[in-house]
C-alpha angles and dihedrals in degrees: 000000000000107000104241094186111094090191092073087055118104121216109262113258119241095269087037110098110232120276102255092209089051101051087048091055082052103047092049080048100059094041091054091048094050094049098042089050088056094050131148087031103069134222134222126230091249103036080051082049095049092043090055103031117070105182107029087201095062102092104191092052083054089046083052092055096043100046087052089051091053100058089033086062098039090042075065084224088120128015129192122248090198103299099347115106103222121197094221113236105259086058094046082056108043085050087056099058094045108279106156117216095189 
């Protein structure tokens, strides 16, 4: 069976490639953090997008972001109001008493 707990997980060494799974959870981690620090003030999905992605030509660092967006959004830790990207409650209030994302 596939090991689902990412605690258990060791940084890659210098020669090792990156965990995918990890950089992913990091990835989700950072965009959550980003978007619950901005809150109340809201942020569109492409303003989120300009803000992460440094060089919109470079496909795989868009694929990152959305893919980051998606289980974000099916974790049901953030929900779109048309283009605007919202932190759900629960994660707005687990960040204010000292939950870390990252």
């Amino acid at each position: 069976m596939h090991d689902q707990d990412s605690s258990a997980r060791r940084a890659p060494g210098p020669c090792e490639p990156p965990d995918p799974q990890l950089a992913h959870e990091r990835d989700q981690a950072s965009l959550l953090t980003a978007l619950i620090e901005e809150y109340p003030g809201l942020m569109t999905y492409e303003e989120a997008r300009i803000a992460r992605v440094s060089d919109p030509g470079d496909w795989h660092e868009t694929d990152r972001f959305e893919g980051a967006v998606r289980a974000l959004l099916w974790a049901g830790l953030l929900r779109r109001q048309g283009d605007l990207l919202v932190p759900v409650r629960p994660a707005r209030r687990m960040a204010a008493i000292g939950f870390s994302y990252g």
